[in-house]
N, C-alpha and C positions, 0 to 999 in steps of 0.2 A: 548358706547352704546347709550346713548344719541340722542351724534350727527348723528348714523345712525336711531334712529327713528325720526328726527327733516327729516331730508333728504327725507324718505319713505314720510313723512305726505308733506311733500312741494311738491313733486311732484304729489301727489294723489290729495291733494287739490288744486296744480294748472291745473292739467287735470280737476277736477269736476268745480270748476269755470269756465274755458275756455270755456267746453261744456255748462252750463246752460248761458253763456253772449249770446250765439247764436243759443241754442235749448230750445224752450220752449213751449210744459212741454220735459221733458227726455222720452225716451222709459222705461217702466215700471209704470213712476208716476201715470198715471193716472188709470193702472190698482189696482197698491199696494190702493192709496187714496181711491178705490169702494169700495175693498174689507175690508179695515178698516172700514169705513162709514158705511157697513153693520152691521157690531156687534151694530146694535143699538137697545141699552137698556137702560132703565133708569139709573140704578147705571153706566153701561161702560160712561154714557154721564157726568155723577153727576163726576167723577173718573177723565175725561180728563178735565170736567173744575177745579178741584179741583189743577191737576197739573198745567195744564195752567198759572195760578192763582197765584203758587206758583214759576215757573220758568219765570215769569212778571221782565223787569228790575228794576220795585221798588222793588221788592221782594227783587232779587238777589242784587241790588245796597244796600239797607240798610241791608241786612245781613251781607256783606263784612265789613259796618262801622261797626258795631257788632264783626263782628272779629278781625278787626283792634284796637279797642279798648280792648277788652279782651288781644291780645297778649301785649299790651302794658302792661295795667294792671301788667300782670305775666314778666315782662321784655325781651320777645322773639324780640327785637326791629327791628334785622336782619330778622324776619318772619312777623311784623310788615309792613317794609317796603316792601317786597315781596309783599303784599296782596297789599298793596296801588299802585303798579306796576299793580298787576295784577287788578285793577278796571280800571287804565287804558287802559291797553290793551280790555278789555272788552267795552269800549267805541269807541271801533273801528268799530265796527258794522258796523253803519249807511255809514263808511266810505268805504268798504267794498261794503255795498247793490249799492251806486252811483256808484261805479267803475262796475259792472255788471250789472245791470239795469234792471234787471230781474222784470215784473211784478207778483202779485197774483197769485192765481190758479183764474178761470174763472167758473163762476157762472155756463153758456154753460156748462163745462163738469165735473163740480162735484158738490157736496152740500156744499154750502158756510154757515159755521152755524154761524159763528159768522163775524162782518162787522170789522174790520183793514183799516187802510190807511196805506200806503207807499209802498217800494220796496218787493220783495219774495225773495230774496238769499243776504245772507244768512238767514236764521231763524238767529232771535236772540235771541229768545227761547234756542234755544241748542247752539249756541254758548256760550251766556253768564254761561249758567249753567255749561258747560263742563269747564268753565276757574273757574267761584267761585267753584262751586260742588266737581271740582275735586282737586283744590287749601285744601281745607278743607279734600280731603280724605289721601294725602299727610300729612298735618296737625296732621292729628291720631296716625299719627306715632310716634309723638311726646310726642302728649297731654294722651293718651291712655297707661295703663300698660297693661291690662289683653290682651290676647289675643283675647281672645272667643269676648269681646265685642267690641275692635276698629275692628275686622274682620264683625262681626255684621254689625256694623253705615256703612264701608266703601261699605260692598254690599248691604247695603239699599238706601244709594247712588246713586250708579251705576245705582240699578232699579229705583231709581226718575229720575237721567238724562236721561234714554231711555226713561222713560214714558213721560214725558217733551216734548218731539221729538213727540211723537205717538202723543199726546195729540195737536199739530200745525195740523198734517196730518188729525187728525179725523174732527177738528175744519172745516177743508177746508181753513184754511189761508195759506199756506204752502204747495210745493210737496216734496214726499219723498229725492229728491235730494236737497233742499232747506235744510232738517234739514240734512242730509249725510255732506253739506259743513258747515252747522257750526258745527257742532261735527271735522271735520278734521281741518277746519281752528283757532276752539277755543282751541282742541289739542294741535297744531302745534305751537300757542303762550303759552301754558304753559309750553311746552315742552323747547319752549327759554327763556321762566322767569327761569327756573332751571337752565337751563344750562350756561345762564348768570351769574346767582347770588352766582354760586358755580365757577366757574372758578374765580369770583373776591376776592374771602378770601377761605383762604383754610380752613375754620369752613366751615362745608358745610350744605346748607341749609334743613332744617326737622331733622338736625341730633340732639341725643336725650343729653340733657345738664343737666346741672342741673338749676333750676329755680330762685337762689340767686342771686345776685348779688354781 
């Protein structure tokens, strides 16, 4: 099952990169980007820098050492190690943005609210948050007995990593197809920390143990 959603996410994300290395903006970006930019209100603007803010790679980088540490702490040393893979892949970003070369949105055709330098594809706004964010909703399954509330955190989640995404597009740093390719391509590598880290011991990763040692 895995390996056929690793497969679906590769090829979607290498169609969405192929198309933004050579079309820039995509057809629709720059309609979806107006019509976001329009909800502006105070609290909708207070809201996306809020997430902005919070899906920032120091955010997301020192929350993963926060994890990495806690798992240790509790002896999870194989989820431990997982997380510290997955910071790495998470630093893939910028590597990523060179190989496409995609620049900003442009000032010309939309409201640039807040000023960034560097490449636009991927956001690494939502890529990174989709590998930590989602590393931790995985996580739950773990750490979490009750139902009602790892079901809770994990689609609270969810709604932070979408708004994370929204939250680049509203800004005007980012077009909609910018955070589409990280959410697929920050997917598609934790989709391969799983399915790596569980083909290599057959203890299979997330799975619920006991905490002694």
């Amino acid at each position: 099952m895995k390996k056929r959603i690793f497969l679906i996410l590769l090829f979607i994300a290498t169609f969405i990169s192929v198309l933004a290395r050579y079309y820039d903006p995509l057809p629709g970006d720059i309609t979806i980007t107006l019509w976001l930019q329009d909800l502006n209100h105070p609290v909708m603007a207070a809201l996306m820098r809020i997430a902005s803010s919070i899906g920032s790679g120091a955010s997301l980088f020192g929350f993963m050492a926060f994890i990495i540490l806690c798992l240790s702490v509790i002896h999870r040393y194989r989820e431990s190690l997982a997380a510290i893979v997955a910071v790495v892949l998470m630093g893939l970003n910028h590597f990523f943005k060179l190989i496409i070369d995609r620049p900003r949105p442009s000032m010309d055709l939309i409201a640039v609210r807040d000023i960034v330098s560097g490449l636009g594809f991927p956001s690494g706004h939502a890529y990174q948050s989709l590998i930590a964010l989602g590393f931790v909703i995985l996580l739950a399954n773990i750490i979490i007995e009750k139902t009602w509330l790892r079901m809770s955190l994990q689609i609270f989640i969810v709604i932070l990593i979408f708004t994370i995404g929204l939250s680049r597009i509203y800004l005007g740093v980012h077009w909609p197809s910018d955070v589409l390719g990280g959410y697929l391509l920050g997917g598609l590598l934790l989709v391969f920390l799983l399915t790596v880290f569980e083909s290599s011991n057959t203890n299979m990763l997330f799975e619920k143990q006991s905490l002694a040692t």
